[in-house]
C-alpha positions as CSV (number, residue, x, y, z in Angstrom):
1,X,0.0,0.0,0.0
2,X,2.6,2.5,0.7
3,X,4.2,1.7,-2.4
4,X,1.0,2.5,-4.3
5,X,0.5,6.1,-2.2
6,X,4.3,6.8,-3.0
7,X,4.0,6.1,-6.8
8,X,0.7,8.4,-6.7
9,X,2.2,11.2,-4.7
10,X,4.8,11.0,-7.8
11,X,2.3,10.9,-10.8
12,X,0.2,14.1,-8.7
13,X,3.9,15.7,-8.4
14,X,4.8,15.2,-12.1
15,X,1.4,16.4,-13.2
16,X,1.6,19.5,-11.5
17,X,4.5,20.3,-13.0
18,X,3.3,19.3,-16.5
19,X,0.5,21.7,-16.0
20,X,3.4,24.8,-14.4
21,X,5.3,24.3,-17.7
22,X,1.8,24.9,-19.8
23,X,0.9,28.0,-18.2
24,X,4.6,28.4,-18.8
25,X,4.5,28.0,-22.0
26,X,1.7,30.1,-22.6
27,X,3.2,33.2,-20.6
28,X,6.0,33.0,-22.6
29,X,3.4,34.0,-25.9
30,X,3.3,33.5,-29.4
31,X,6.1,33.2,-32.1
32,X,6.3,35.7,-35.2
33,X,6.0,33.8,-38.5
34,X,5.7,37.0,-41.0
35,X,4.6,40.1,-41.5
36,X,3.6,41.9,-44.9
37,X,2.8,45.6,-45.8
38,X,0.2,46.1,-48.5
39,X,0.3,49.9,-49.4
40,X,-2.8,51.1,-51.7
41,X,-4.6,54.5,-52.2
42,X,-7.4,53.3,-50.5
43,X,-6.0,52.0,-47.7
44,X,-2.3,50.5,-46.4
45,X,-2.9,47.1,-44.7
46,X,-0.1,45.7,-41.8
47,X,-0.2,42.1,-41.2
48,X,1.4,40.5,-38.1
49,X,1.1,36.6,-38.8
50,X,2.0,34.5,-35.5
51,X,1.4,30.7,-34.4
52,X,-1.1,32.0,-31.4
53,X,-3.3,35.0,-31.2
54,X,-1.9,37.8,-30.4
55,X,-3.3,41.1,-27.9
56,X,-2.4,44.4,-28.6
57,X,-3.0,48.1,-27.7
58,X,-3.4,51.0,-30.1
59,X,-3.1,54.7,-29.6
60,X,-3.4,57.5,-32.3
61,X,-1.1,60.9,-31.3
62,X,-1.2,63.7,-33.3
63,X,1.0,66.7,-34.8
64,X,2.5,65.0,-36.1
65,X,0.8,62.1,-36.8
66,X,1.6,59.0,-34.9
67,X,0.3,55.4,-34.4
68,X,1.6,53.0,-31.8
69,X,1.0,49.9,-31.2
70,X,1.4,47.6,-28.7
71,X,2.0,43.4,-28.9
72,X,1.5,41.8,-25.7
73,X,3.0,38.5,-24.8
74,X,6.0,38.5,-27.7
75,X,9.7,39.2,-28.2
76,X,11.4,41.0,-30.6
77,X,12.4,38.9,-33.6
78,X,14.0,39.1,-36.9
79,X,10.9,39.0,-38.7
80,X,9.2,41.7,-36.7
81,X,12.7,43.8,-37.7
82,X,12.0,42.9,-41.2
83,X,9.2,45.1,-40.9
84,X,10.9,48.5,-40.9
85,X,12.3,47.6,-44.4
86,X,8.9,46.5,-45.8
87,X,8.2,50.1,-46.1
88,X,7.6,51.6,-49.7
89,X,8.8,55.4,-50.1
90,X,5.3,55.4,-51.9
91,X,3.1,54.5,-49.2
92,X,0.6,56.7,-49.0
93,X,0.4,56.7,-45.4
94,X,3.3,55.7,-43.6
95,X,6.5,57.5,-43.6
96,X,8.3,55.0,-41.7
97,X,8.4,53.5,-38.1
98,X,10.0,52.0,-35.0
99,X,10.0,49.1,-33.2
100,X,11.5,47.9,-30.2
101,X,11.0,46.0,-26.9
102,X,9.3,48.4,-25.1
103,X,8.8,46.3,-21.6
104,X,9.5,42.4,-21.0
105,X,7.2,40.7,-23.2
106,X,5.6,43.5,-25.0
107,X,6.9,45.1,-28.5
108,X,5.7,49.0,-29.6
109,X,5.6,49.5,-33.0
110,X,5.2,53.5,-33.8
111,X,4.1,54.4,-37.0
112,X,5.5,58.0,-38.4
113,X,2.2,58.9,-40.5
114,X,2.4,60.7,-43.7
115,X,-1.7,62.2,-42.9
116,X,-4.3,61.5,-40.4
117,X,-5.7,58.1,-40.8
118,X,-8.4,55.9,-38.8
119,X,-6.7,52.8,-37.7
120,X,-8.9,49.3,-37.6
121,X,-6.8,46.8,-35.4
122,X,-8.3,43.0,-35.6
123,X,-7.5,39.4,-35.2
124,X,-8.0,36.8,-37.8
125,X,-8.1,33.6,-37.1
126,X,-6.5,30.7,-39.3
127,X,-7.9,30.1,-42.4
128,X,-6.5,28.3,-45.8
129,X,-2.6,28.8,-45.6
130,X,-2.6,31.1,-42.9
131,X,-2.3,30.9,-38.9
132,X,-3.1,34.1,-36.7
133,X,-3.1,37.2,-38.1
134,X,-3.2,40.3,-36.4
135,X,-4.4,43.3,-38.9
136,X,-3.8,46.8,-38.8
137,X,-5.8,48.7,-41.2
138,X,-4.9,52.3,-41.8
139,X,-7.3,54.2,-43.5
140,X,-7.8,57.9,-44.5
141,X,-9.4,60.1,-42.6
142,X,-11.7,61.1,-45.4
143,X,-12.6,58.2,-47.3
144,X,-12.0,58.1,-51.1
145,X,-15.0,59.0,-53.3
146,X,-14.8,56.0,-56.4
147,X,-16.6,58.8,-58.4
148,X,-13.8,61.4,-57.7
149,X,-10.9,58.8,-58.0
150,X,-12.7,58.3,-61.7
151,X,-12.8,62.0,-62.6
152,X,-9.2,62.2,-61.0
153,X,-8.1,59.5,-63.4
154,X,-9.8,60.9,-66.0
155,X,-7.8,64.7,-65.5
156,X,-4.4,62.5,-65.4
157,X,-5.3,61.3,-69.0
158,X,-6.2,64.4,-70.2
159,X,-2.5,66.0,-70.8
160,X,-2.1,62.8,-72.8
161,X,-4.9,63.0,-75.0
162,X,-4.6,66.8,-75.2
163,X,-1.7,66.9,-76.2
164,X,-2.7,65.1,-80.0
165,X,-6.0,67.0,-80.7
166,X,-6.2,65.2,-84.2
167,X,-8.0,61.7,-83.7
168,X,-6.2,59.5,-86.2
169,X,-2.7,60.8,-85.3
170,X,-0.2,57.9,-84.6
171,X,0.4,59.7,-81.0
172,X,-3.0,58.9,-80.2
173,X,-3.3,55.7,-80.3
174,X,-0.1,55.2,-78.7
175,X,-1.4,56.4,-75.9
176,X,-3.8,53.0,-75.9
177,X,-1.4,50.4,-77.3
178,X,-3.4,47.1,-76.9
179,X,-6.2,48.6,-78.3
180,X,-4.6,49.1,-81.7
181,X,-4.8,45.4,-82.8
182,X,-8.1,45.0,-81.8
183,X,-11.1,46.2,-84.3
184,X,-13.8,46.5,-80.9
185,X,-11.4,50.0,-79.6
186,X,-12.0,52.2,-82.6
187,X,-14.2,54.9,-82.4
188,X,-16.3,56.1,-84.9
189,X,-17.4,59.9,-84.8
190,X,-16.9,59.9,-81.2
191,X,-17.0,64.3,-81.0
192,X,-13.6,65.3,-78.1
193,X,-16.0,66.1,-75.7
194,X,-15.0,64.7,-72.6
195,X,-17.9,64.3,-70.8
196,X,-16.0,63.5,-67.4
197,X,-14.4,66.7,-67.7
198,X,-18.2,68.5,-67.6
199,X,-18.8,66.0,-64.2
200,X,-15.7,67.7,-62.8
201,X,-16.8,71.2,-63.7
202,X,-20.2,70.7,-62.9
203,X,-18.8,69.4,-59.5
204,X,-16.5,72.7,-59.2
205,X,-19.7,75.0,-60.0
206,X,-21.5,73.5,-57.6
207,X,-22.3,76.3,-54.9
208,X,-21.9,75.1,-51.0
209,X,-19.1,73.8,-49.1
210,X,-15.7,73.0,-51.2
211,X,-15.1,69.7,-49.0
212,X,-15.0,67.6,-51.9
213,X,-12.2,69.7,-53.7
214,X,-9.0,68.2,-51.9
215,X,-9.8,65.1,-53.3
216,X,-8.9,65.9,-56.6
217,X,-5.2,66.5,-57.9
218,X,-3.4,69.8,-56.8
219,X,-4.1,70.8,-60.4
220,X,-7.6,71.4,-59.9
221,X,-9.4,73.7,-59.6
222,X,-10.0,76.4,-56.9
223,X,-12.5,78.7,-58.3
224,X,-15.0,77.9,-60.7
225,X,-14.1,80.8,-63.1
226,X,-13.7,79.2,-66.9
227,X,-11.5,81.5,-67.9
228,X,-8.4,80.8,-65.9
229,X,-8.3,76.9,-65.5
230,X,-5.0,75.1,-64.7
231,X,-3.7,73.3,-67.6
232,X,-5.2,70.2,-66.1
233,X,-8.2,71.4,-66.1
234,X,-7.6,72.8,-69.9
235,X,-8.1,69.6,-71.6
236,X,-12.1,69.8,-71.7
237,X,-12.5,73.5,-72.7
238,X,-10.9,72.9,-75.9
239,X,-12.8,70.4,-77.0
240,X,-15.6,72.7,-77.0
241,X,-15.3,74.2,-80.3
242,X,-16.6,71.5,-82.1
243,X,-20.0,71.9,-81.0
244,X,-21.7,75.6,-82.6
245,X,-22.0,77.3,-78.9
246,X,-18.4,75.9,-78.3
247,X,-17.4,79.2,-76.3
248,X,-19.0,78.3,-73.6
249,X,-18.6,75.1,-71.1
250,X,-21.9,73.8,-70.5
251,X,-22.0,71.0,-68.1
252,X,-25.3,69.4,-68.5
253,X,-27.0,66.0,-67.6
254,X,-28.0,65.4,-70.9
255,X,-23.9,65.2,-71.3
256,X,-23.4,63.5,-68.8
257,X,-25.7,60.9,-69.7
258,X,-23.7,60.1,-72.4
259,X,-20.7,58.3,-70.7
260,X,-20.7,54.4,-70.0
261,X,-19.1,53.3,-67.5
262,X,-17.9,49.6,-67.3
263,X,-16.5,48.4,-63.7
264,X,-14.2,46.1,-64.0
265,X,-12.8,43.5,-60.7
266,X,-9.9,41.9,-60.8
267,X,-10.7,39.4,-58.0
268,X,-8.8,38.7,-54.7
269,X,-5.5,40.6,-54.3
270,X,-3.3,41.9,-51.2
271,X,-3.0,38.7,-48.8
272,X,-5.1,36.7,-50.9
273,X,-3.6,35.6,-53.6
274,X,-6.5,33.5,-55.3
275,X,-5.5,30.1,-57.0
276,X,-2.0,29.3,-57.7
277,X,-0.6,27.5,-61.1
278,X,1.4,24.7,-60.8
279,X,4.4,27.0,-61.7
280,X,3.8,29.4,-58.5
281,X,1.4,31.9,-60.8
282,X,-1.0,33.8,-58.8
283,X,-4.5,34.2,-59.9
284,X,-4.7,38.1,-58.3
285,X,-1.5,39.3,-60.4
286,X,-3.1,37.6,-63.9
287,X,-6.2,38.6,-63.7
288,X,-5.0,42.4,-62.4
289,X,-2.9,42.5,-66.0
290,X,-5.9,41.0,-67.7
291,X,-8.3,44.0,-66.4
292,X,-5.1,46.5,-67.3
293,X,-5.6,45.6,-70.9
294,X,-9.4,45.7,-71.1
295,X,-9.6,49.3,-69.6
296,X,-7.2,50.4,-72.1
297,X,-9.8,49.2,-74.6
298,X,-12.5,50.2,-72.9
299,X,-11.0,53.8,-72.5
300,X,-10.5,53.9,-76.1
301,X,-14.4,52.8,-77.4
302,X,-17.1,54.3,-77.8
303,X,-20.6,53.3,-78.3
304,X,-23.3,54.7,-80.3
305,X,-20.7,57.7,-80.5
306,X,-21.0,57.8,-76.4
307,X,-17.6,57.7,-75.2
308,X,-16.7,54.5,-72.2
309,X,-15.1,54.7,-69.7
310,X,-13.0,51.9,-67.3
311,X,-13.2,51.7,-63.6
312,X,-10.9,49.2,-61.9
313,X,-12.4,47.9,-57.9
314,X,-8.3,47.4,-57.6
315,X,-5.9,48.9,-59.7
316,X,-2.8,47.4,-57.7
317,X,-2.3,44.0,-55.6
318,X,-4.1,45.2,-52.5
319,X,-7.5,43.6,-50.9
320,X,-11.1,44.9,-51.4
321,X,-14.2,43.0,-49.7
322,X,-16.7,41.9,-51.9
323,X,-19.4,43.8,-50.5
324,X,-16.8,46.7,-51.1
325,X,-16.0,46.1,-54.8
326,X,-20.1,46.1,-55.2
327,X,-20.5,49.7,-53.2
328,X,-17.6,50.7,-55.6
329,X,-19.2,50.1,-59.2
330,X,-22.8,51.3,-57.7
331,X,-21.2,54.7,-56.5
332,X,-19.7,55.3,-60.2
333,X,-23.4,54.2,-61.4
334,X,-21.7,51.4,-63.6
335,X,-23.6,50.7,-66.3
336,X,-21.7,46.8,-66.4
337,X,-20.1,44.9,-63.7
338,X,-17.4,42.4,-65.1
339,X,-15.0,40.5,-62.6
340,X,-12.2,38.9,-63.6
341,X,-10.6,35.6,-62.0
342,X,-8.8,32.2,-63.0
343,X,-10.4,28.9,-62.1
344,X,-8.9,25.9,-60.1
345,X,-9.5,22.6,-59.7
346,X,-8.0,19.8,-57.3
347,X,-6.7,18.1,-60.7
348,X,-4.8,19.5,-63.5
349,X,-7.1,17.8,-66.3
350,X,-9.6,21.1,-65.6
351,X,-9.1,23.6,-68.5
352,X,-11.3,25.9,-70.2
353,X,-13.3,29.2,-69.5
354,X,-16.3,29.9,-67.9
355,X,-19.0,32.8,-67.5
356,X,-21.1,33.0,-64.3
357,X,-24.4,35.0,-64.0
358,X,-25.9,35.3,-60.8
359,X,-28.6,33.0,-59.4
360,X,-31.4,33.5,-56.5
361,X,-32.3,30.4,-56.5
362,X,-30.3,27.2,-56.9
363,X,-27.0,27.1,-58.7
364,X,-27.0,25.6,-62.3
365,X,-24.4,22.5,-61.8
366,X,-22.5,21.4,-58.9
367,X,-19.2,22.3,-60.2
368,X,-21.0,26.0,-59.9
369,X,-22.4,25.8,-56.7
370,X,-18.6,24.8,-55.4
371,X,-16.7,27.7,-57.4
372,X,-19.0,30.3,-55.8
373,X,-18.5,28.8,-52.2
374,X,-14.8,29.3,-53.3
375,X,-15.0,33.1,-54.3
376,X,-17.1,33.9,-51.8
377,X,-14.5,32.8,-49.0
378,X,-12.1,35.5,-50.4
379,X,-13.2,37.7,-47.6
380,X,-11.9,35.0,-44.9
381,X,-8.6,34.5,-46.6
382,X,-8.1,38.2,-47.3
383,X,-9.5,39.4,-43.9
384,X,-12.8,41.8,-43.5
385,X,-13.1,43.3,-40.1
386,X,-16.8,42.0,-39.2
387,X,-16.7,44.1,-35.8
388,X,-16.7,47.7,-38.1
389,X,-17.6,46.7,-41.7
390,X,-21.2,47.6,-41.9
391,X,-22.3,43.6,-42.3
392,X,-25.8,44.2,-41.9
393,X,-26.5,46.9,-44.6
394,X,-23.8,45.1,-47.3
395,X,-26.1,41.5,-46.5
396,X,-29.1,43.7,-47.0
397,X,-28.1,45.1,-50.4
398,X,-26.1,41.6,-51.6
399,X,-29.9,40.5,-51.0
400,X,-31.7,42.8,-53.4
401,X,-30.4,41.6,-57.0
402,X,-33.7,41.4,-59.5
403,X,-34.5,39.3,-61.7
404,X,-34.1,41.7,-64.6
405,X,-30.3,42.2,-63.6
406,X,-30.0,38.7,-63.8
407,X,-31.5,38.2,-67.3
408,X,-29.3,41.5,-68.6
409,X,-26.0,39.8,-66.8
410,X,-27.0,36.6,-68.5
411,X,-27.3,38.5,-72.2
412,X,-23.8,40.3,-71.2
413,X,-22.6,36.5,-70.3
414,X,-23.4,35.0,-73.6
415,X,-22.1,37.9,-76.1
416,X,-18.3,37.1,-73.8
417,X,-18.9,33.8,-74.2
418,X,-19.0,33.8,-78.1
419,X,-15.8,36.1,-78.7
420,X,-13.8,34.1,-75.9
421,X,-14.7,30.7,-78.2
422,X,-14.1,33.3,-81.2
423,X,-10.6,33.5,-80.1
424,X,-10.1,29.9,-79.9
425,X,-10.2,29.8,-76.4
426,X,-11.5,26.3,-75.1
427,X,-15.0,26.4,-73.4
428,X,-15.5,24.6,-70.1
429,X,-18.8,25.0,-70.5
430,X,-20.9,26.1,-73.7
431,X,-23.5,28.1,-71.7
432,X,-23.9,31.2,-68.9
433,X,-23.6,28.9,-65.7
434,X,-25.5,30.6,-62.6
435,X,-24.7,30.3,-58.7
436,X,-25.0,32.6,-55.6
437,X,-21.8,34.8,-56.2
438,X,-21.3,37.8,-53.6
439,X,-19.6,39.9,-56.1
440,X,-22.5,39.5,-58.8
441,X,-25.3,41.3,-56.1
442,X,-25.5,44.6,-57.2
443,X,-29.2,45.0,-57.5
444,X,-29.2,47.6,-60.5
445,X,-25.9,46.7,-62.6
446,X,-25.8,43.8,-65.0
447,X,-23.0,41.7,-63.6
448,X,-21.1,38.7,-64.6
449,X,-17.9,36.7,-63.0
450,X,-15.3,35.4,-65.7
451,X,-13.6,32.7,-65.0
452,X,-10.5,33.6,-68.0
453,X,-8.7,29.5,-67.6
454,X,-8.1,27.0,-65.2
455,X,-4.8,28.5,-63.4
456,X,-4.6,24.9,-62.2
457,X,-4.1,23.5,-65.9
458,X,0.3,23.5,-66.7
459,X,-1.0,24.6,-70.3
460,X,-3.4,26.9,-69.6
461,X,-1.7,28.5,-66.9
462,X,1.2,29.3,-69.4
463,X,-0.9,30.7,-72.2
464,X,-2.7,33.2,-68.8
465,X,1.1,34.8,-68.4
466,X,1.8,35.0,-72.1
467,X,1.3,38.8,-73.6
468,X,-0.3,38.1,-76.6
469,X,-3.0,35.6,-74.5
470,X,-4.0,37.9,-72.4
471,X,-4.2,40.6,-75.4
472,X,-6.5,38.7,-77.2
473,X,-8.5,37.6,-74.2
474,X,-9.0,41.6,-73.6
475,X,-10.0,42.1,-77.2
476,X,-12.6,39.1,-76.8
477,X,-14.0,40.8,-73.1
478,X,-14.2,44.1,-75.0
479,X,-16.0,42.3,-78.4
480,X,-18.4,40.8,-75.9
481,X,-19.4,44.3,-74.4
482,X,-19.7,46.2,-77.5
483,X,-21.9,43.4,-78.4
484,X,-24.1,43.3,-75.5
485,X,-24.7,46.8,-76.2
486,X,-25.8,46.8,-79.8
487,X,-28.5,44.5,-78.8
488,X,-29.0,46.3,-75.1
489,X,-28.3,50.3,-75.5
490,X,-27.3,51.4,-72.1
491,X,-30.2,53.9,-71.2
492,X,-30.0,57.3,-70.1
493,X,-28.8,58.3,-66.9
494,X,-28.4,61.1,-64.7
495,X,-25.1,60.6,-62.9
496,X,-24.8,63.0,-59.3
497,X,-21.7,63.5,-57.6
C-alpha cells in the first residue's frame, strides 16, 4: 500500500508540474511567422502573422501624426525587424516607423504617418494557408470617393490625350497600345467632348461647401471661373469648339448621360492571392494584368458615338471585400459589372473558361455551386473586419439583385462567351452557368464573374502569363461588351456627384 501512495504522490507531483510548464509555455506568448505591408490608395494594410493570437493596444497621437502599437506576450524577432524595411517610399500613409521591446514581453511598433488616418486593429483567425493574423488597417481620414478617383483619373489622361488633338494621329493611339490590334477600340465619330471633364466642372460649379475639392489633384481647380483653369483642367474647354456654342462650357446631364461606365474586378488581391498554377502563378496578379488591358480598350471605345469609360475595384495587388467592390461600381453608377478571376481545380485535367451569372435560386451544376463557395470565402482569406464593416447593410443590399439584372448579366454573359470561343479559347462549359456569387449582387448593374482559364491546368496556366494571350482575351471581353450593347443600349442616366 505504501508503495502505491508513494508512486501516486509521484504521478500528482509530475502532473503538477506538467501543468506549471503549460501555463509556462503560454506566458512565454506567441512566435512571429511573418509580416507583410500592402500599401494602396485606398487604404495600407499591416499584417502580423503568429502561431497564437496575439493582444495588442493602439493609440493615435497627433502633430504630427503617430500610431503606436502595442504586442503583448511577444519578443522581438528578426521577422518583426524585417518590418521597418517592408516600407515603400510610396506609401501613402506611412512614412516609416519603429519598433522595439518596449517592456518584458511587450513590442511598440510606432508608426510615423504621412496624414491622419483611422486605424482598424483585428485578429484573424486561421484560415487556408494562414495561422493568426493580427491586422492593422490604416485608413484615410476622409474616405476616397470612387466617383472622384474616376474623374481624377480621367484629369491625369487628359494632358495625354490633349496633347494630339487630331483623332487618327499615330500619338493617339499610342497612348492605348493594346487597343490598336483590336477592331472592338475604334471609335467612330466619337466628337472630343470629354464628358467626365463636364462631371468635374459641374462638381466645381457646384455652390456650397468645397469639402470635396481636396480630393482631386493639386491641379484642380480652386475657383469655378472658366477662364483661368490650370492646364489640367484645360483639356475639356478645348474640346468645345466643335459643337456651334463651343465658347461656352456647359456641363449638363444630358452630357453627362452620355458616358458608359464599365466596372471592371480583378478578384482577390493583397493577402489573398486567389489560386496558384502549378508554376507558383497567382490568380490576383493575372487577372489584375488581364483588367489592365481591357480598360485600355475600354477607354479607347465608344458606343453609339457615347464615349466609355473603365473603372478598376483594384488597380494594384491590394485587398477589397466583396461587399466593397459592389458599393464601388454602384457609387460610379456602372452601367456593367465584369470580374475577372482564373479557375482551379483539385486536378490538372480542368481547363477551359467559364462565365457565371448570378442566381437566386439554386446554382445551375455542382461544379458552380462549389466555385462560388470558393469566391465567396475570399473575404476570410483576405480578412474583413466583421466588428466595423457595416455587415448588416452590405447583406441587405447583396440581398436585393432582380431578376431583370439577372436576365441582362445573362445577355452580357453569352455575347463574352461567343468572342472568348471566337478566339479559340477552349469552353469549359458552352452556356452562362449561374450560382450565388457575392460579387454578382448589385441589384441595378448587370453583372457577370469570368472565369478567364483554369490557373490549375500547366498549359493553360502558361498561355494566362503570355502577352499576346492575355491581349487577345481583352480584345474578346471588349468584343463581348460592344456586343451586349448593340443588342442592349445602355439607357439614359443622370449621374450625381
Amino acid at each position: 500500500m505504501k508503495a502505491t501512495g508513494l508512486k501516486r504522490r509521484v504521478l500528482l507531483q509530475g502532473g503538477s508540474i506538467a501543468l506549471m510548464l503549460g501555463v509556462h509555455q503560454i506566458a512565454r506568448g506567441a512566435s512571429i511567422l511573418a509580416v507583410r505591408v500592402w500599401p494602396a490608395a485606398d487604404y495600407t494594410r499591416v499584417t502580423i502573422e503568429s502561431d497564437a493570437r496575439l493582444n495588442s493596444q493602439q493609440l493615435v497621437v497627433g502633430s504630427p501624426p503617430r500610431l503606436a502599437v502595442d504586442i503583448e506576450g511577444i519578443d522581438l524577432n528578426t521577422e518583426l525587424r524585417d518590418l521597418v524595411g517592408k516600407i515603400k517610399p510610396g506609401d501613402p500613409f506611412i512614412n516609416g516607423l519603429r519598433i522595439g521591446q518596449n517592456a518584458p514581453k511587450v513590442v511598440r511598433i510606432v508608426f510615423d504617418l504621412k496624414q491622419t488616418v483611422r486605424p482598424q486593429v483585428f485578429s484573424l483567425a486561421p484560415v487556408a494557408a494562414y495561422k493568426h493574423r493580427l491586422v492593422l488597417d490604416l485608413y484615410p481620414e476622409q474616405a476616397i470617393d470612387p466617383m472622384e478617383a474616376l474623374i481624377a483619373e480621367r484629369l491625369r489622361d487628359a494632358p495625354k490625350n490633349g496633347s494630339s488633338t487630331a483623332p487618327s494621329n499615330g500619338p493617339a493611339v499610342a497612348t492605348a497600345p493594346p487597343a490598336a490590334p483590336s477592331p472592338a477600340p475604334v471609335r467612330p465619330g466619337v466628337p472630343p467632348v470629354d464628358p467626365l471633364g463636364d462631371l468635374m466642372a459641374q462638381q466645381a460649379m457646384r455652390p456650397g461647401p468645397s469639402a470635396p475639392a481636396p480630393a482631386l489633384p493639386p491641379g484642380g481647380m480652386p475657383l469655378p471661373m472658366p477662364p483661368a483653369p490650370p492646364p489640367a483642367v484645360a483639356a475639356a474647354p478645348p474640346a468645345r469648339p466643335v459643337t456651334p456654342p463651343g465658347p461656352t462650357p456647359r456641363a449638363t446631364a444630358s452630357r453627362t448621360d452620355r458616358i458608359i461606365i464599365v466596372a471592371l474586378d480583378p478578384g482577390h488581391g493583397g493577402e489573398d492571392p486567389g489560386a496558384i498554377g502549378p508554376n507558383g502563378t497567382r490568380e490576383k496578379d493575372i487577372v489584375l494584368q488581364v483588367a489592365h488591358r481591357l480598360r485600355d480598350r475600354i477607354n479607347a471605345a465608344s458606343v453609339n458615338g457615347s464615349p466609355m469609360r473603365a473603372f478598376l475595384t483594384r488597380d494594384a495587388d491590394f485587398f477589397v471585400p466583396l461587399g466593397v467592390r459592389v458599393q464601388k461600381a454602384r457609387r460610379v453608377q456602372a452601367d456593367l459589372f465584369v470580374s475577372i478571376h482564373a479557375d482551379a481545380f483539385t486536378t490538372p485535367a480542368a481547363r477551359g473558361a467559364s462565365v457565371f451569372a448570378l442566381s437566386q435560386s439554386g446554382a445551375s451544376s455542382s461544379a458552380a455551386r462549389w466555385l462560388a463557395n470558393k469566391e465567396n470565402d475570399a473575404d476570410k482569406v483576405g480578412g474583413v473586419n466583421v466588428g466595423n464593416h457595416e455587415a448588416q447593410v452590405q447583406r441587405a443590399l447583396l440581398d436585393m439583385s432582380t431578376t431583370a439584372q439577372i436576365n441582362d448579366s445573362l445577355k452580357l454573359g453569352g455575347a463574352m462567351l461567343g468572342e472568348i470561343k471566337g478566339i479559340g479559347a477552349r469552353l469549359h462549359k458552352a452556356q452562362v452557368e449561374q450560382a450565388g456569387f457575392a460579387v454578382l449582387k448589385a441589384p441595378d448593374i448587370p453583372s457577370v464573374l469570368v472565369e478567364t482559364a483554369f490557373i490549375s491546368n500547366p498549359e493553360e496556366e502558361a498561355n494566362l502569363r503570355r502577352a499576346d494571350y492575355q491581349e487577345n482575351l481583352a480584345d474578346a471581353l471588349m468584343r463581348g461588351i460592344q456586343r451586349y450593347f448593340a443588342q442592349n443600349p445602355p439607357l439614359a442616366r443622370s449621374r450625381q456627384l
